[in-house]
Every structure is written in C-alpha cells, then in structure tokens.
C-alpha positions as CSV (number, residue, x, y, z in Angstrom):
1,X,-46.4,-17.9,8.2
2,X,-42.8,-18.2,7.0
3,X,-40.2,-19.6,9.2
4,X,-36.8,-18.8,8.1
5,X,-33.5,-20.1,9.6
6,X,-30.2,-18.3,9.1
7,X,-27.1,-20.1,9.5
8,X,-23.4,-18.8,10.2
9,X,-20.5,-19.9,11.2
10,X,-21.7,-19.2,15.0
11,X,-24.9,-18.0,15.1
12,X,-23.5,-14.5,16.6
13,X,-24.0,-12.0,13.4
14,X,-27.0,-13.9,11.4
15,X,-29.4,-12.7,15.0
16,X,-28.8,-9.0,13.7
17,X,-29.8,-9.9,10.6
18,X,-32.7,-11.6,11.7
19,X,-33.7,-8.9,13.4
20,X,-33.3,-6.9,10.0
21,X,-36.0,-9.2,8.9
22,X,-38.3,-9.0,11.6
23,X,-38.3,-5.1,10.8
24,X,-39.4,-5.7,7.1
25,X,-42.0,-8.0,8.0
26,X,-43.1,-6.0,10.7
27,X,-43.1,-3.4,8.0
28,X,-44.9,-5.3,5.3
29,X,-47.6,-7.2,7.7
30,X,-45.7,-10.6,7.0
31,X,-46.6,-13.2,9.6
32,X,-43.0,-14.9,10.0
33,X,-40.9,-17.0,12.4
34,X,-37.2,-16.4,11.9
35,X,-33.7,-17.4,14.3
36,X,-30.6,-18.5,13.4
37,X,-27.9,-20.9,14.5
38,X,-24.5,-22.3,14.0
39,X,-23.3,-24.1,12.1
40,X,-22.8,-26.9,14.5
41,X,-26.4,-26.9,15.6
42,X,-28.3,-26.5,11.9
43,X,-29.1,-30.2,12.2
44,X,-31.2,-29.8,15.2
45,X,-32.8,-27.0,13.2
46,X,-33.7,-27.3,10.1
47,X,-36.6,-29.6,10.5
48,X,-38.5,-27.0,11.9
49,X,-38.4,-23.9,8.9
50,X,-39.7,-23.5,6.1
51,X,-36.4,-22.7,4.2
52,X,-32.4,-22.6,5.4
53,X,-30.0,-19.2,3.9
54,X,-26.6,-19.9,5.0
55,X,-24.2,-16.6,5.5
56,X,-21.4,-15.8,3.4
57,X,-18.6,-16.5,5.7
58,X,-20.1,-20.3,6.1
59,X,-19.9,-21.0,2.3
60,X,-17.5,-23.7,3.0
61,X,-20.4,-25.5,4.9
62,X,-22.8,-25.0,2.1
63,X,-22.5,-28.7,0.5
64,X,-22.8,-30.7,3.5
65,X,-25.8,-28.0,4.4
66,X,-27.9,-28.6,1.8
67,X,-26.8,-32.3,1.5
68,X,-28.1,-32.8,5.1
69,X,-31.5,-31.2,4.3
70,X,-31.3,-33.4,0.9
71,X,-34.4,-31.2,-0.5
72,X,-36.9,-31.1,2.0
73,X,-36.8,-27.2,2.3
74,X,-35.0,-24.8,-0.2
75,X,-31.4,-24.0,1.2
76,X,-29.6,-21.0,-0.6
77,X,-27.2,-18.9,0.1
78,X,-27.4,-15.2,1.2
79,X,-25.3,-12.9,-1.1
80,X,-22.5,-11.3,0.5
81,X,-24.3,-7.9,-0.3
82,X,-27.1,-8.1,1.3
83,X,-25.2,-9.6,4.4
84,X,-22.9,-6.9,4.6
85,X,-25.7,-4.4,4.2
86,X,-27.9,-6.1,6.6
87,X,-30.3,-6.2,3.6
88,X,-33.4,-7.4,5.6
89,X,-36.2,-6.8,3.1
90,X,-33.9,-8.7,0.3
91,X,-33.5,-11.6,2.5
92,X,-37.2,-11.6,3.2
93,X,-37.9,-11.7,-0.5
94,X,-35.1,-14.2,-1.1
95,X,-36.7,-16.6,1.7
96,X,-40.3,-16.0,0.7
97,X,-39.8,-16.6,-3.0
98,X,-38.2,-19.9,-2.1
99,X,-40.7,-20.8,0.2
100,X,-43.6,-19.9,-2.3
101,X,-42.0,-22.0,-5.2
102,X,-41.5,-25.4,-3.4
103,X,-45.5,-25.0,-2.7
C-alpha cells in the first residue's frame, strides 16, 4: 500500500485532488492511503506516508518542506499541470515511482 500526503497552502484544494487519485487507484486496483494537509500541519503528517508532493501554489514552502523530512521519504513537487488538470493518474504515477525508488 502507498500512502501519499498532499500538501497546500490550506489543505482545501489538494482533497479534490486526492480524491482524483483515489479514482485512478480505484481504477487501476492500487491499494493506497492518500489525504492532504496544510501547510501548517505537514509536520504532524509526514511521519506517517510513504512520500510528501507539495502543490504549486505552496512552492514557497518547498525548502523548509523537504528540509523538515531531511530524506526520510521522497518530497517533490506536483507540476502545476497536472494540478490544474486535477491530473489524478499522473500524480499517482509521480508518487508511486518515488515510493518504488527509495525501496
């Protein structure tokens, strides 16, 4: 199982993109655990997935992000097409193929 958090400024338009990715997964029989959170609360998160993508319109956040998780899980960020498009099968492939290469 995958668990994928999603980070944004406030949590509010990364949970219709994760349930964009719940779709594909449904869609492709992929056992996955995916939420998201703010920016404020990612600390509290993190721990718990199996990789971190942080929205476009929290890209000023991205350094102290991925300095907090310091490598433990991959951290990326989602491109601002797929956000935009609510791309859920391209953010499931992005998170998957992050997960799969720190294994």
């Amino acid at each position: 199982m995958y668990k994928i958090l999603l980070c944004c400024a406030t949590g509010v338009t990364t949970n219709m993109l994760v349930n964009k990715i719940k779709e594909s997964a449904h869609q492709q029989n992929e056992n996955i655990m995916c939420w998201a959170v703010g920016t404020m609360s990612i600390k509290y998160s993190w721990p718990d997935a199996d990789c971190v993508l942080v929205a476009p319109q929290s890209k000023a956040d991205f350094a102290s992000i991925k300095e907090m998780i310091h490598g433990v899980v991959p951290c990326e960020m989602i491109s601002n097409q797929d956000f935009v498009d609510m791309n859920g099968d391209a953010i499931l492939k992005q998170a998957s193929q992050l997960i799969d290469n720190m294994k």
